[in-house]
DRENDO-1510 file (C-alpha; in Angstrom, 1 decimal, always signed):
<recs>
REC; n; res; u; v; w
REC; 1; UNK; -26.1; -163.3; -303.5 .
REC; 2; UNK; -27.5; -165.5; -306.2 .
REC; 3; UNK; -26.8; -168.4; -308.3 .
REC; 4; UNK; -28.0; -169.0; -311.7 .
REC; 5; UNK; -27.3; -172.1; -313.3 .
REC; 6; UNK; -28.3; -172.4; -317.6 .
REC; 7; UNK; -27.9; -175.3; -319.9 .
REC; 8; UNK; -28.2; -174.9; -323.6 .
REC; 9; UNK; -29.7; -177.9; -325.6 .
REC; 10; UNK; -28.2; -177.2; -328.2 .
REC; 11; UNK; -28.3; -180.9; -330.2 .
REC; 12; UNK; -25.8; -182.8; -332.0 .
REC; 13; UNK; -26.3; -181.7; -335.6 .
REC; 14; UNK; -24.7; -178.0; -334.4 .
REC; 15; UNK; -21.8; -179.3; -333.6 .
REC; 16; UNK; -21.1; -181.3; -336.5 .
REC; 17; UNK; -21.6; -177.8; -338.1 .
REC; 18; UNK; -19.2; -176.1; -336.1 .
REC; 19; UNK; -16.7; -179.0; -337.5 .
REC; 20; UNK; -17.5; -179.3; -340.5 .
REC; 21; UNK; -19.0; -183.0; -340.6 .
REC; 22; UNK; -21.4; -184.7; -342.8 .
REC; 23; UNK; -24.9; -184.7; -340.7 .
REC; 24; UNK; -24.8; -181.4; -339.7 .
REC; 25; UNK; -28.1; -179.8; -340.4 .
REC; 26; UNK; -29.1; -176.5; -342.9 .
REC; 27; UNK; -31.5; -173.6; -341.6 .
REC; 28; UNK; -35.1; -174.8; -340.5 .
REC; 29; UNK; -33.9; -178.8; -341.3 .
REC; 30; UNK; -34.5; -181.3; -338.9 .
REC; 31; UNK; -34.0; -185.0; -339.3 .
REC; 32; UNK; -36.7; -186.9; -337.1 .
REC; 33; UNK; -34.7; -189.8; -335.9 .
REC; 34; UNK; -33.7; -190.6; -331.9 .
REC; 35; UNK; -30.4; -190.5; -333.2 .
REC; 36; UNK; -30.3; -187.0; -334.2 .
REC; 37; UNK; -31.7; -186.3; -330.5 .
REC; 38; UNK; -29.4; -187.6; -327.9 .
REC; 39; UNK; -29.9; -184.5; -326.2 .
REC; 40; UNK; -33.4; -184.8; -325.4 .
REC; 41; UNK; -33.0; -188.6; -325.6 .
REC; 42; UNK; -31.0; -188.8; -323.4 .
REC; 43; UNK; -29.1; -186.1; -322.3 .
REC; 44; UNK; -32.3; -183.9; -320.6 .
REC; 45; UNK; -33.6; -186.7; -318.5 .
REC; 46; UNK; -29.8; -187.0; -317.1 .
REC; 47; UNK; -29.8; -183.4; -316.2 .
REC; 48; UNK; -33.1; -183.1; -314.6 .
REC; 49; UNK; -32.3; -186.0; -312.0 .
REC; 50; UNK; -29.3; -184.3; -311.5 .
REC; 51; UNK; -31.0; -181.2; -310.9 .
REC; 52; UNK; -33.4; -182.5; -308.4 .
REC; 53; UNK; -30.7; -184.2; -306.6 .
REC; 54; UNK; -29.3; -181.0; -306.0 .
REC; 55; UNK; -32.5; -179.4; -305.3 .
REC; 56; UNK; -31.4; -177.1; -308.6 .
REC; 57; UNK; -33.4; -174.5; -310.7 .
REC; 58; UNK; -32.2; -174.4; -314.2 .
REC; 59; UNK; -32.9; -172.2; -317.2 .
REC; 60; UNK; -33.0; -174.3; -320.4 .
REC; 61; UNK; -32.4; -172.3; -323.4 .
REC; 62; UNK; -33.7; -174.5; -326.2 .
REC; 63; UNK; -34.0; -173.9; -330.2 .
REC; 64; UNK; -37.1; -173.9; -331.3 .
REC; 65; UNK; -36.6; -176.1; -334.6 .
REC; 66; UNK; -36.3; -179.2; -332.2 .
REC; 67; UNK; -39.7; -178.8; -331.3 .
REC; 68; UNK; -40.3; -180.6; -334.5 .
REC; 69; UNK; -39.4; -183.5; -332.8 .
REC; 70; UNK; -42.4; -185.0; -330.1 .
REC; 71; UNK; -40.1; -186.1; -327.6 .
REC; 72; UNK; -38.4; -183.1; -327.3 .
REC; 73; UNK; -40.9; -181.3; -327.2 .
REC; 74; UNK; -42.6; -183.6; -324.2 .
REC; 75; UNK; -38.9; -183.3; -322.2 .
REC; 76; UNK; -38.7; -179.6; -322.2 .
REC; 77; UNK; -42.6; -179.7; -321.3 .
REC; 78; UNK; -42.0; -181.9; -318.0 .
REC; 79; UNK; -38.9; -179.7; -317.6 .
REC; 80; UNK; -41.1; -176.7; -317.1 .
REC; 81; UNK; -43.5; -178.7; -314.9 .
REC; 82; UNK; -40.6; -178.9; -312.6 .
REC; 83; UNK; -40.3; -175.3; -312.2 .
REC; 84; UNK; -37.5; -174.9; -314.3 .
REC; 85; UNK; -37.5; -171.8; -317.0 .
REC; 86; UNK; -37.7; -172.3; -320.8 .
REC; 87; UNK; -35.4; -169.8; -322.8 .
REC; 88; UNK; -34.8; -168.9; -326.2 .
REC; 89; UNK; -32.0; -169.9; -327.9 .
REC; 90; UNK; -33.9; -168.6; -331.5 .
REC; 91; UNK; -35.9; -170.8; -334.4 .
REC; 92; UNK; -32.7; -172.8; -336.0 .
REC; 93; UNK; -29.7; -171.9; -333.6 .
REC; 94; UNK; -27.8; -170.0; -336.7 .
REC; 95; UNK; -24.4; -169.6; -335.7 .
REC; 96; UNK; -24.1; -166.3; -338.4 .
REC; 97; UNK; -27.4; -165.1; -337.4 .
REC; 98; UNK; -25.6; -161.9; -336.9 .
REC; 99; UNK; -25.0; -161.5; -340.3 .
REC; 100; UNK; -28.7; -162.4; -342.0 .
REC; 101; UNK; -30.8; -159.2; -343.3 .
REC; 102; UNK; -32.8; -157.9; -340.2 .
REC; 103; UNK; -36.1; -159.4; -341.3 .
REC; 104; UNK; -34.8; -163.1; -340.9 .
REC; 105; UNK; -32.7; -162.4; -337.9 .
REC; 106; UNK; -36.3; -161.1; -336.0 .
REC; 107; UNK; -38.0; -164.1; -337.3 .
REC; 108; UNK; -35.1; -166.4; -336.1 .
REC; 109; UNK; -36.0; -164.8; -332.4 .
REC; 110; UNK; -39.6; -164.0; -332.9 .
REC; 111; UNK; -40.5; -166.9; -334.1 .
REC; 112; UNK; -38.2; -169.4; -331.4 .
REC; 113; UNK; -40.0; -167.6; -329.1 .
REC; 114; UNK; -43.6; -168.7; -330.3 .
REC; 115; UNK; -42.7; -172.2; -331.0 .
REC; 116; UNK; -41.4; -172.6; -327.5 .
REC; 117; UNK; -44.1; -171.2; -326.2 .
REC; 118; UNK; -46.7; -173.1; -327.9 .
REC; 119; UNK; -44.7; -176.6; -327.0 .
REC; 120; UNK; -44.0; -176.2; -323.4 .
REC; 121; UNK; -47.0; -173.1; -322.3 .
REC; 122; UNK; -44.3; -171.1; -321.2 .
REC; 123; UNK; -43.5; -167.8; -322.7 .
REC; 124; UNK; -39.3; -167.2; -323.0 .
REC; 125; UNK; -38.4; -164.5; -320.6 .
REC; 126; UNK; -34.7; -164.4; -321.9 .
REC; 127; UNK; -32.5; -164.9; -324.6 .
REC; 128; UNK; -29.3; -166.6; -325.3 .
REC; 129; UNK; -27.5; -166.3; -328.9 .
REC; 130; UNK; -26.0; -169.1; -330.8 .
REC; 131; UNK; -22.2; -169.2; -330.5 .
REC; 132; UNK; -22.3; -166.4; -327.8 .
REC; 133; UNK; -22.4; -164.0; -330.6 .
REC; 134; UNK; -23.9; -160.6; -330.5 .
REC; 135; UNK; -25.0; -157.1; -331.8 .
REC; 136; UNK; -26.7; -154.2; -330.8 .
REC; 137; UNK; -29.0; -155.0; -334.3 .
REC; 138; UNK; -29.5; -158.1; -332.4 .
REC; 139; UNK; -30.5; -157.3; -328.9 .
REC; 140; UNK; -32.5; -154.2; -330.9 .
REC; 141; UNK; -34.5; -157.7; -331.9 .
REC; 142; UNK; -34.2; -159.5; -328.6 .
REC; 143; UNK; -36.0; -156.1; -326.6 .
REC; 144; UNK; -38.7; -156.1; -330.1 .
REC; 145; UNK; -39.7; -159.7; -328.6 .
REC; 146; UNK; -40.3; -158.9; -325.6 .
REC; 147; UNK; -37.6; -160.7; -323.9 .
REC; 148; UNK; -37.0; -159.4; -320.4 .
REC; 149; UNK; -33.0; -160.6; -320.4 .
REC; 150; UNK; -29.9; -161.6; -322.2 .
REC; 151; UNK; -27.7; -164.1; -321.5 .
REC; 152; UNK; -25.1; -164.1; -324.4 .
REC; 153; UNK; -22.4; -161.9; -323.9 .
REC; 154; UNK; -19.3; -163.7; -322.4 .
REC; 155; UNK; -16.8; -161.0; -322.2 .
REC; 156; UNK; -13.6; -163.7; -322.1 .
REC; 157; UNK; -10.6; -163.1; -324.1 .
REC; 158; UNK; -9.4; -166.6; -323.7 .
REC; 159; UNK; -12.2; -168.0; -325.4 .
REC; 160; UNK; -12.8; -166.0; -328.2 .
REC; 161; UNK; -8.3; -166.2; -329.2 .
REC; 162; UNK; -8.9; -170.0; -329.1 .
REC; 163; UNK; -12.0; -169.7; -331.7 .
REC; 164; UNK; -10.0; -167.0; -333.6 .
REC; 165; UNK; -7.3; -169.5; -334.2 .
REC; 166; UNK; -9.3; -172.5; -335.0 .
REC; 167; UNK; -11.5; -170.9; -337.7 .
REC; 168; UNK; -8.3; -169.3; -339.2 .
REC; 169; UNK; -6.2; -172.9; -339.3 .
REC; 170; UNK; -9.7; -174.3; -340.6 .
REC; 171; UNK; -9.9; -171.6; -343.4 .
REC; 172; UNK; -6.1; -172.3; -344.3 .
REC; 173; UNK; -6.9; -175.7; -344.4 .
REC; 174; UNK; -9.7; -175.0; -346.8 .
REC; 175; UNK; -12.0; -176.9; -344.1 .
REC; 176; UNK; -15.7; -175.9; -343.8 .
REC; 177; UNK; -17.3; -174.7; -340.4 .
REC; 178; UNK; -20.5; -173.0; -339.2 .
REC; 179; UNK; -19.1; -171.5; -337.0 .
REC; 180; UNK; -18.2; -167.1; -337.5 .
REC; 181; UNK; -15.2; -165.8; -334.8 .
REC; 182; UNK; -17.7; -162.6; -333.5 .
REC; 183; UNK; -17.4; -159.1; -332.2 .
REC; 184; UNK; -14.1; -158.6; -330.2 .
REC; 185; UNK; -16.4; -155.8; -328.4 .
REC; 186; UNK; -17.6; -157.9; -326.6 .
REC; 187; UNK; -14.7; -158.5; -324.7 .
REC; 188; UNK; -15.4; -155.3; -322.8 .
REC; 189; UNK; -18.1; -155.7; -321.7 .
REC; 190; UNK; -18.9; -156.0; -318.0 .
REC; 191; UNK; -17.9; -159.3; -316.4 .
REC; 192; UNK; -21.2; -158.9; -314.0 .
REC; 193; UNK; -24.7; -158.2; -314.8 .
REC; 194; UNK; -25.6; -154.9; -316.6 .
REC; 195; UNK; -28.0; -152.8; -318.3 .
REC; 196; UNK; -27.8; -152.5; -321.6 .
REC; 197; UNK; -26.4; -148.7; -322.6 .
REC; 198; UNK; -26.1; -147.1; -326.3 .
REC; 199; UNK; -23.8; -150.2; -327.3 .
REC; 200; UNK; -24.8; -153.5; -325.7 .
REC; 201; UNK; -21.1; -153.6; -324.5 .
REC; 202; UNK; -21.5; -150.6; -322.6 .
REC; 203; UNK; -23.9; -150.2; -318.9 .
REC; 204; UNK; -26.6; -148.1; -319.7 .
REC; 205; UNK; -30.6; -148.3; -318.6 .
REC; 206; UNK; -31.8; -150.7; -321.0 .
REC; 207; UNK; -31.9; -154.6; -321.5 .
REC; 208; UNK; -30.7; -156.6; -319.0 .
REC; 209; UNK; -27.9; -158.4; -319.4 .
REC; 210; UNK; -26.4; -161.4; -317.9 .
REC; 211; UNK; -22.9; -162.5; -319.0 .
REC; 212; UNK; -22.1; -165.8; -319.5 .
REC; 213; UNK; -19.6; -166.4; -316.1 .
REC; 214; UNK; -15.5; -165.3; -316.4 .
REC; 215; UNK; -13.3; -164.7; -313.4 .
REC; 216; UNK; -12.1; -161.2; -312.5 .
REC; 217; UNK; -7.9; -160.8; -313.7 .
REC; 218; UNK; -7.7; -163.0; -316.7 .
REC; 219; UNK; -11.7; -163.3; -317.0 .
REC; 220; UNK; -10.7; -166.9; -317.6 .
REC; 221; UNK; -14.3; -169.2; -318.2 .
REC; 222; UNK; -16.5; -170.5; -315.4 .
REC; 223; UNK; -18.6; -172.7; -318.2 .
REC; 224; UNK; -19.4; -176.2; -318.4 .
REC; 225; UNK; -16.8; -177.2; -320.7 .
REC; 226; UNK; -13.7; -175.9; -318.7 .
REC; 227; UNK; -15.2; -177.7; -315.6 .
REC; 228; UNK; -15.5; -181.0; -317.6 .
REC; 229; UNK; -12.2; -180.8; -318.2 .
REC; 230; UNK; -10.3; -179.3; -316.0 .
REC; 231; UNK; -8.1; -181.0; -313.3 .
REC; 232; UNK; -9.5; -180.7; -309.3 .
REC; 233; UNK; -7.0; -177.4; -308.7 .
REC; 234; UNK; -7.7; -175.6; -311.9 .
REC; 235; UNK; -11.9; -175.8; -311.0 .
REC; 236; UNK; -11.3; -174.5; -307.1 .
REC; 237; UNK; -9.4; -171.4; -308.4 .
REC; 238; UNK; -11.9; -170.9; -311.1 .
REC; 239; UNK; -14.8; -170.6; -308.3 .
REC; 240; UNK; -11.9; -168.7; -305.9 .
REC; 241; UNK; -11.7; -166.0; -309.1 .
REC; 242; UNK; -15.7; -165.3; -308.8 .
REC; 243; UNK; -15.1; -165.1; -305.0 .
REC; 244; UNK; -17.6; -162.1; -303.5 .
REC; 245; UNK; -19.6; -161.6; -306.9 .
REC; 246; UNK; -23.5; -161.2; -306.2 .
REC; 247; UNK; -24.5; -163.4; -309.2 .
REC; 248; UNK; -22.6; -166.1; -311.1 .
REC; 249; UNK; -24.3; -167.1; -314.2 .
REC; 250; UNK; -23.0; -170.8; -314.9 .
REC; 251; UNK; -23.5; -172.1; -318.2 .
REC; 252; UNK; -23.7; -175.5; -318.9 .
REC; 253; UNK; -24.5; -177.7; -322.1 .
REC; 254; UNK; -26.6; -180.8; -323.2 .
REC; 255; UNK; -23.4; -182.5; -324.3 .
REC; 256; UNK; -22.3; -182.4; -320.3 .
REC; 257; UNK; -24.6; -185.2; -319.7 .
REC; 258; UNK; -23.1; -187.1; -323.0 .
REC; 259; UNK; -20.0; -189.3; -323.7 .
REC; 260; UNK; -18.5; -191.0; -326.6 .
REC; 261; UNK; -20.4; -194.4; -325.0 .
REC; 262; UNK; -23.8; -192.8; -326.3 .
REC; 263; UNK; -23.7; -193.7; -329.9 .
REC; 264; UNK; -21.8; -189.9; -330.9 .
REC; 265; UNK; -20.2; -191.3; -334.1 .
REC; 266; UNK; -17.1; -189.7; -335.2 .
REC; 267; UNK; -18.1; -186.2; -333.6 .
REC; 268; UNK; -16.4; -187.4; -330.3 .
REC; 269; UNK; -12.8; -187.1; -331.9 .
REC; 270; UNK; -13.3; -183.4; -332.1 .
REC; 271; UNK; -15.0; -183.1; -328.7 .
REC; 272; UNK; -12.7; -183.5; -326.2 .
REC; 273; UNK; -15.7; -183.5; -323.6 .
REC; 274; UNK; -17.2; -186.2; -324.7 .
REC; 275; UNK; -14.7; -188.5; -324.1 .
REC; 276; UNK; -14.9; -187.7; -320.6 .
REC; 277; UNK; -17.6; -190.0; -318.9 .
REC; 278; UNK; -20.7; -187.9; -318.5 .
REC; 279; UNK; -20.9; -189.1; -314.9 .
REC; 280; UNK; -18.1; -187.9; -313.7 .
REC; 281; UNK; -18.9; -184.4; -316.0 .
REC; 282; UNK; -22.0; -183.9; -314.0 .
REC; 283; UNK; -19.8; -185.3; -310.3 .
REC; 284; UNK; -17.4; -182.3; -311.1 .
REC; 285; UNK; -20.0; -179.2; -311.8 .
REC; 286; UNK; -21.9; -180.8; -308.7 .
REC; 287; UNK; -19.2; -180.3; -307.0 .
REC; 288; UNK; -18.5; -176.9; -308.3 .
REC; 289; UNK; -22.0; -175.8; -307.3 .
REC; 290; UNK; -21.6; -176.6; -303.9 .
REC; 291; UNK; -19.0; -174.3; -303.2 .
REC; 292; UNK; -21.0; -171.5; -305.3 .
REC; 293; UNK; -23.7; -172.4; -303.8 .
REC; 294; UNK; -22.7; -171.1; -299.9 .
REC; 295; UNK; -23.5; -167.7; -299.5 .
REC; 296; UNK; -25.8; -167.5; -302.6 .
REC; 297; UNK; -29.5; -168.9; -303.3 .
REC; 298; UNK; -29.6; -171.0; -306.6 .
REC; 299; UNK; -32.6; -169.2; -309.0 .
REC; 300; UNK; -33.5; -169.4; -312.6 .
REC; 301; UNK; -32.2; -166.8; -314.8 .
REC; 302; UNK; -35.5; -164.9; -315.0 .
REC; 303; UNK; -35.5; -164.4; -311.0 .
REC; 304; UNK; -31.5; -163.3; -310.9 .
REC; 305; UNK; -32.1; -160.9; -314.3 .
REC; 306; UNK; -34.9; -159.1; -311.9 .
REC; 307; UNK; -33.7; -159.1; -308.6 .
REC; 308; UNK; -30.0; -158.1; -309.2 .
REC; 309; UNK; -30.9; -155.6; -311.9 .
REC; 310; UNK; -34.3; -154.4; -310.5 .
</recs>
């Protein structure tokens, strides 16, 4: 039984996107200021002491448009000097990149693959969409580069209702967001890992796939954001609902090992995680590793996609 942990870098300008807020980056922009980097600033170095502490393999999925940025760059380099594996998360972490004519969605993946390669010497094995939004145009691209997993579908209905709402009372408010609401297909998709079949929903013999963690029943989230929030009861039954599953795929984010006390600017209004002390974020997924932890081995993404789909 295996453990995978993931944490997606994603930085503070795509959240500002998502709500709409002044600072939030356009396609291939980046501002090259410490302040526009608190993930890598100070968010990675957090996370990798945690990691060690624990004695944790991670899989990073970072954008490649960061890169831009030397310190970044020089984080996610001593990252993969640690042994931990370097994912793609594409070239400017479009949240519609579903949508965009097929030659710029392959050069969003195609080309986040080579720029992470070229900064950290380690060639993406896997893939992770922005926004956990997929296609079978998509994951046509994802298996064109070479990628050897995904790790985008999250199959949880929960989730997407929540995002459905949101961007409807934003659009009735006449309120701008980056953010699009998805395929609902997804939803039935398997809550385990899977080969890709005819429609990436579907098993098959293809790609494999690695759904982002949901319980069985309700397929409520076993994600970094829930755990942050979530009272002590509410996080043991979300680790009793993945009870006997031969791999949990835990995703976490950057913003985990943030908090309103970092210098967020307004952005921690709208993010109720980050007004939740990043130490005790990190305490509480500990905590929740532990107990997935017995019974499974903890491995990067790369070595679960292979060994439970072989």
């Amino acid at each position: 039984m295996y453990l995978g942990v993931s944490i997606d870098l994603d930085e503070l300008r795509h959240y500002r996107a998502i709500h709409g807020l002044p600072g939030s980056q356009g396609p291939g922009s980046v501002v090259l200021s410490a302040r526009e980097f608190p993930v890598y600033e100070l968010a990675l170095p957090r996370l990798l002491a945690w990691a060690r502490a624990l004695e944790l393999p991670l899989t990073l999925f970072a954008v490649g448009a960061d890169m831009a940025y030397g310190p970044a760059a020089d984080g996610l380099r001593a990252a993969a000097r640690e042994g931990h594996e370097i994912g793609n998360h594409t070239l400017d972490h479009r949240y519609d990149l579903v949508e965009l004519p097929s030659v710029e969605l392959e050069r969003q993946v195609r080309v986040g693959r080579d720029v992470l390669e070229q900064a950290t010497g380690q060639r993406p094995r896997g893939f992770r969409a922005p926004g956990y939004t997929v296609s079978d145009r998509l994951l046509d691209a994802v298996e064109a580069s070479g990628a050897e997993y995904d790790a985008s579908v999250f199959p949880c209905p929960s989730y997407w209702t929540a995002k459905l709402a949101v961007l409807a009372a934003r659009r009735l408010a006449r309120a701008r967001s980056g953010a699009i609401v998805g395929d609902p297909r997804a939803l039935a998709a398997p809550r385990e890992p899977y080969r890709r079949g005819a429609r990436y929903f579907e098993r098959g013999g293809g790609l494999r796939m690695l759904p982002v963690q949901v319980t069985r029943g309700a397929r409520l989230p076993l994600i970094g954001t829930s755990l942050a929030l979530a009272p002590s009861l509410a996080r043991r039954a979300l680790v009793r609902g993945v009870e006997g599953d031969r791999a949990v795929n835990l995703e976490l984010h950057g913003v985990e090992a943030l908090d309103a006390g970092d210098g967020l600017g307004e952005l921690a209004r709208f993010q109720p995680d980050l007004r939740v002390p990043w130490r005790e974020k990190l305490a509480r997924v500990a905590e929740v590793v532990a107990a997935l932890r017995v019974g499974r081995r903890a491995v990067t993404h790369a070595t679960l996609a292979h060994e439970v789909l072989t």
